[in-house]
Each structure stands twice: as C-alpha cells, then as structure tokens.
C-alpha positions in Angstrom: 154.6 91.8 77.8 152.8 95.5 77.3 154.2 98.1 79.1 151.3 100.5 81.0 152.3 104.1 82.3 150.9 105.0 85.7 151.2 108.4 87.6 151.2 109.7 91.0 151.9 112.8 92.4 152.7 112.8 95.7 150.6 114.2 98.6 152.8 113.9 101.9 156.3 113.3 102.9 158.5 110.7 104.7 157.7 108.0 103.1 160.2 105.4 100.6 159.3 105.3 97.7 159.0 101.8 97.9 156.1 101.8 100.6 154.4 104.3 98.9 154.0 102.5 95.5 153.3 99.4 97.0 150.1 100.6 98.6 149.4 102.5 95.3 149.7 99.4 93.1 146.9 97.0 93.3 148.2 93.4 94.0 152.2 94.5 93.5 154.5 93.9 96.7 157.4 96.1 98.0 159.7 93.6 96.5 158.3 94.1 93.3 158.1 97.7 93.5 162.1 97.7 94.8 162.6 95.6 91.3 161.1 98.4 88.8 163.0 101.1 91.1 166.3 99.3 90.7 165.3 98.6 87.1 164.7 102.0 86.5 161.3 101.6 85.5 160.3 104.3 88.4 161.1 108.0 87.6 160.9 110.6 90.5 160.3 114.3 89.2 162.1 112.4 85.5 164.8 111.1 87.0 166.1 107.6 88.5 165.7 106.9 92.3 166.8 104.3 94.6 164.2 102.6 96.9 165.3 104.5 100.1 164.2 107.6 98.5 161.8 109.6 100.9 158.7 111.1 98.7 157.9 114.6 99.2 155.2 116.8 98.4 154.9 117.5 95.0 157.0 114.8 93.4 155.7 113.4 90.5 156.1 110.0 90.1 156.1 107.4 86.9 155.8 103.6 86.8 156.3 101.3 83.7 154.7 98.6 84.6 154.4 95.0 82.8 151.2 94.2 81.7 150.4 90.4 81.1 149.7 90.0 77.2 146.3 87.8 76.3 147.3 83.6 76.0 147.3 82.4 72.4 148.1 79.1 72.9 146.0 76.4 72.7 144.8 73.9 75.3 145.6 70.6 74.6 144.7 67.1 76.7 147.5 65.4 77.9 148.0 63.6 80.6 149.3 64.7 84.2 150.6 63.6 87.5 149.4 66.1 89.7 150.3 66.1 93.4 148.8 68.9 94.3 146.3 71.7 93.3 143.9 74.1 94.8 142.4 78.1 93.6 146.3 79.2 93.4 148.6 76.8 92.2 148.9 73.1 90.6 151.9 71.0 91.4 152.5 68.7 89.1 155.5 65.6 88.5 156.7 66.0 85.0 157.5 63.4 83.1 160.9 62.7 81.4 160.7 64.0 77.9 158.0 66.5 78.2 159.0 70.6 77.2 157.9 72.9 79.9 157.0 75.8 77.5 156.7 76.1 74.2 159.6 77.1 72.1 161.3 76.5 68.5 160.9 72.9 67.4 158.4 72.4 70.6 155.4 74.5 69.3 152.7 72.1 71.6 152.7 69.1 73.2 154.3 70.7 76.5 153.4 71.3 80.0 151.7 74.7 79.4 149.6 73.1 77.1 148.8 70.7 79.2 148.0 72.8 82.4 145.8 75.1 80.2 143.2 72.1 79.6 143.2 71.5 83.3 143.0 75.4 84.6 141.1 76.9 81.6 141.1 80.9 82.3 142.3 80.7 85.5 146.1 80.8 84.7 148.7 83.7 86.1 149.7 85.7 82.8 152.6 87.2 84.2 155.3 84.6 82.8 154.0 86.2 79.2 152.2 84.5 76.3 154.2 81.4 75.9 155.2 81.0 79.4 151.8 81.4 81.3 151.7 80.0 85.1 155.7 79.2 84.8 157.3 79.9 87.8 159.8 78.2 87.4 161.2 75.3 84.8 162.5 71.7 84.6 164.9 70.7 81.4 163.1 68.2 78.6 165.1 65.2 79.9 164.9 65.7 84.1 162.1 64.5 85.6 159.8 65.6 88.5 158.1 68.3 90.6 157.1 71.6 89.1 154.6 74.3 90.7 152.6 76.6 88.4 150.8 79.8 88.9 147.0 80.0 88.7 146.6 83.5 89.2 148.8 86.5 89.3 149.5 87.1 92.9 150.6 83.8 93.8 153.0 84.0 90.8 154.6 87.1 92.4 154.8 86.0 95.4 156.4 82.5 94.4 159.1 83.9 92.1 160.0 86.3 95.3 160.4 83.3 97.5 162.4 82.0 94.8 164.7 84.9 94.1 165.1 85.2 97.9 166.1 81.5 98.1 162.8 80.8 100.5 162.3 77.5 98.1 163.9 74.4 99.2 165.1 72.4 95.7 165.9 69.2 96.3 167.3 66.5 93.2 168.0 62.9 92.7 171.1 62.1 90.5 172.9 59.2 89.0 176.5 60.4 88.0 179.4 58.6 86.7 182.1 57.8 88.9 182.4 57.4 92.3 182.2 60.6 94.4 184.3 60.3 97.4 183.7 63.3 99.9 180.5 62.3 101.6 179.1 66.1 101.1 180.8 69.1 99.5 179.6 72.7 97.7 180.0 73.4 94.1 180.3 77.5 93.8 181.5 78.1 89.8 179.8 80.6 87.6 177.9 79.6 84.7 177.3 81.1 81.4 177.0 80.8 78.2 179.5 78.8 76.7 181.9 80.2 74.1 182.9 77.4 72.1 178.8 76.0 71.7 176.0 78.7 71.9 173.2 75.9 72.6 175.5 75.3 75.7 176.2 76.4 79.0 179.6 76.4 80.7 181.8 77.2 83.7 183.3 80.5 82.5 184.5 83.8 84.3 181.8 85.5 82.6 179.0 83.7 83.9 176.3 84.6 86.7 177.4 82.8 90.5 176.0 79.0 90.7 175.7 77.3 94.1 175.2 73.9 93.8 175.5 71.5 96.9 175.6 67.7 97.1 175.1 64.6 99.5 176.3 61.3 98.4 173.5 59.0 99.6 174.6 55.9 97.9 177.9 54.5 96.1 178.0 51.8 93.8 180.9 50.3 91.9 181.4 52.8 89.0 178.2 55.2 90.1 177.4 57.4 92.8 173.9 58.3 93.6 173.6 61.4 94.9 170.9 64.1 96.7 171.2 67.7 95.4 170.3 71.1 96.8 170.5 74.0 94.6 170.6 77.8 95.8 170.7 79.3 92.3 169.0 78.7 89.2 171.0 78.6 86.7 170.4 77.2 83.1 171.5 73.4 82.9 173.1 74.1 86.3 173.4 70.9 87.8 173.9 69.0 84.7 177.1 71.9 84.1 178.2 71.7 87.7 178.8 67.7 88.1 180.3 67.1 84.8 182.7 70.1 85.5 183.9 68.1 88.5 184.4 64.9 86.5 181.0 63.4 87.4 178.6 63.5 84.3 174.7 62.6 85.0 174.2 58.9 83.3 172.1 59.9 80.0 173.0 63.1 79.7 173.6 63.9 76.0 175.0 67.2 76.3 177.5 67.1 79.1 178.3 63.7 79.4 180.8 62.2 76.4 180.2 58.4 78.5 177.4 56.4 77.2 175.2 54.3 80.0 175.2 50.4 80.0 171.3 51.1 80.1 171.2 53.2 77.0 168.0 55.7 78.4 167.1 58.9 76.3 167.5 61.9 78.9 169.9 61.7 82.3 169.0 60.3 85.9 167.9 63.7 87.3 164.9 63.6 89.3 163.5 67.0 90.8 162.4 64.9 94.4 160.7 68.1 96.2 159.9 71.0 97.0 159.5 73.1 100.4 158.1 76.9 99.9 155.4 79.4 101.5 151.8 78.6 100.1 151.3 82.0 98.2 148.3 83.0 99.3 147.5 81.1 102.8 151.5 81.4 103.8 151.2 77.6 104.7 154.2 75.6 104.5 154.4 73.2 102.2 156.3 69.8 101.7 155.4 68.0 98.1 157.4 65.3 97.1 157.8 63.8 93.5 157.6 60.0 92.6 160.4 59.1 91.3 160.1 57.6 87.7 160.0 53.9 86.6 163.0 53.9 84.4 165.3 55.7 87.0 163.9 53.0 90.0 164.8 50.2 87.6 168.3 51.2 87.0 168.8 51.8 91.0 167.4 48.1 91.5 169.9 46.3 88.8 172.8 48.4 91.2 171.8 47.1 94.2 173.9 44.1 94.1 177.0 46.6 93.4 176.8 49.0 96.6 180.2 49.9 97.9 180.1 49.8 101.6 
C-alpha cells in the first residue's frame, strides 16, 4: 500500500467526524472512516480523535489514507469453477490444492492469477499487490466457495459485511471420531502457536474464535459435520476440532491419524455463502459443489451410518 495525505479544514459545526469525512472521501463509508479514526490515521487540529468527535469551525483535519499500489503480477490461464459473476464480483469454487494468493514457495499458479486472466483491469486493488480482489481466503487443502472483488467499492463494502459478521459461512467436514452432542459452540482463542511458528494454536494469547457445529451424519469411527463460523481466524476450523479431539480426515497439520483413503489435503468443503450484493444490496445464496474425492469417501461410508 501507499499512504496519501488529505486535508480539510472545517467550515461548520455539529457534525462527527465520522459523517463529515465520509461525505468528504469519494467512495469511502462511515465504517471505513470510523476504522482510520480508531486507527489513528485521522488527526484533528494534530491530535487523535474518537469518531464521536463534533467538528467545529476551524479545525483542521488530516487523513492517511491507503492508496492501492499498481498489480505486478501476471495473468495466467487456469481453469475455474465459477458460480457466479457480474461488473462487481466473481464467485468462484476453488479447487483442493490451489493457493489463494501468491506467497513464498507459491509465486503463481494461484487463484489471483487465475482471476486476473478472467477480469483483466477490472480488479479491486485494495487487498494490495499480491492480494488483489481478496476479500477473503480459503487454506491450499479446503475446498470451495470464494468471492472476489472486481472493483474497489464492492471490496469495501464486502469486507464490512464481513467484519460485522453480515456473511453467512457455512463448511462441510469429515472429522475423526464420533461427535456425540448433536450441536454445540466452540469459543477458544487462537493464536499463534508457541512451540511451531508455521502453526496456529488454542492459547490465552490469541484473538476470540467462534466456531459452531451441527452433526449431520455419524458413521462408525467418523462424523460428518456442518460448520458455521463467526470469526475468521487463521486455520480456525482445522485448530478448533482437533482441540476437541476431532481432527479433519487429511489434515496434515492438525491431525497426527492418517485416513484409510490416504487423500492429500482434509475433508473441508467451504458449502456457501449468504451476504449483501455490494453494489445492488441483493441478497445472495451461492452454494459450492462439493468435490469428487470428498463425495466418494461419503459414498464408501454409507453402508457404516450409525443410526
């Protein structure tokens, strides 16, 4: 990101600061404008404010605000499942395997890559050079539904739905064991974890996670299971189960059990999603297929259901 100063100085009173700047700054809404307040990226007369602050007459006023850098990376064409896409976003089902982003040891070959062959120049910059569109991310191994940004508004507006839990997540997993409450709420906090860095962990430290599960099918030695998350937490899922003794078959990391099927990445489908439509405030409802592999394995358990 590049930073861009912007100054106001203020021409009548009783107003928050918040309302003010958000009628100030083209395509930026109150929510945003609260985040650079409570970020301190907002100085009133030099100094820090909160968003109740009234402006009055006189006060001069400084944003920092995040400027999108140019996108370096390079378009490449790869395949996609897309479910949906129109002027301000593309939905797509992610396969097992594929990176979301580029990062060390995953230079191309990813989703952004992908969705920059398919949108050209018409790609929100706001998740910064490497991230462009990204809203929001899926792990390497866990398949299913992502939505990406096409243009800047609708990425604001998407990631405020998201930080105000206005998106509806919803997960398919296969776990280890069989789970015995019908439904039930994992609240742990998650963090970094002190003993691997490449990991996370339930530790004191950490930021809250709210997971919460329905068991929608038992088998003998498996549970199948449908999972709603209200955080978004790094590996959060994957962390959560296997903290509660039920470890996602095919999961590498979290999982010390190996799988009678012997898959590379776990059973953790990303089903749907249910959120605002950016830019026409629709309500949406876009629902993943699930993959091959992960239908096959729920087919060679059928004749093992427990009742």
């Amino acid at each position: 990101m590049r930073l861009k100063m912007k100054y106001f100085e203020v021409e009548k009173n009783n107003k928050r600061i918040d309302a003010y700047l958000s009628e100030k700054l083209e395509d930026t809404s109150r929510v945003s404008v609260q985040r650079l307040v409570t970020n301190g990226k907002v100085l009133v007369n030099g100094k820090t404010v909160k968003s109740s602050y009234k402006v009055q007459v006189g006060d001069k006023i400084e944003v920092e605000e995040e400027i999108p850098v140019e996108i370096s990376l390079k378009a490449q064409n790869i395949p996609l499942d897309i479910i949906y896409e129109d002027n301000d976003i593309i939905v797509v089902n992610k396969e097992k395997g594929m990176v979301v982003h580029p990062a060390n040891g995953n230079p191309d070959g990813t989703l952004v890559n992908a969705i920059m062959a398919i949108c050209k120049d018409s790609l929100s910059g706001i998740g910064g050079e490497i991230r462009p569109g990204i809203v929001h991310r899926l792990d390497k191994d866990t398949s299913g539904i992502i939505i990406v940004a096409k243009n800047d508004k609708a990425h604001i507006h998407l990631s405020e739905q998201i930080k105000d839990h206005k998106v509806k997540k919803t997960y398919i997993a296969l776990v280890r064991g069989v789970v015995n409450e019908n439904e039930a709420s994992i609240n742990m906090p998650i963090g970094r974890s002190d003993k691997d860095r490449k990991k996370m962990a339930v530790t004191k430290k950490g930021k809250q996670a709210i997971t919460h599960f329905t068991v929608l099918q038992r088998y003998d030695k498996y549970t199948l299971l449908q999972i709603n998350i209200e955080t978004g937490r790094t590996h959060q899922i994957r962390v959560h189960l296997s903290q509660i003794g039920y470890p996602i078959i095919g999961d590498e990391v979290y999982s010390n059990g190996k799988n009678e099927w012997n898959i590379k990445g776990q059973c953790l489908h990303a089903k749907s999603l249910e959120f605002t439509h950016p830019i026409s405030e629709k309500n949406m409802y876009l629902e993943a297929k699930m993959p091959e592999y992960f239908e096959n394995i729920l087919k060679d358990l059928e004749s093992k259901k427990i009742i």
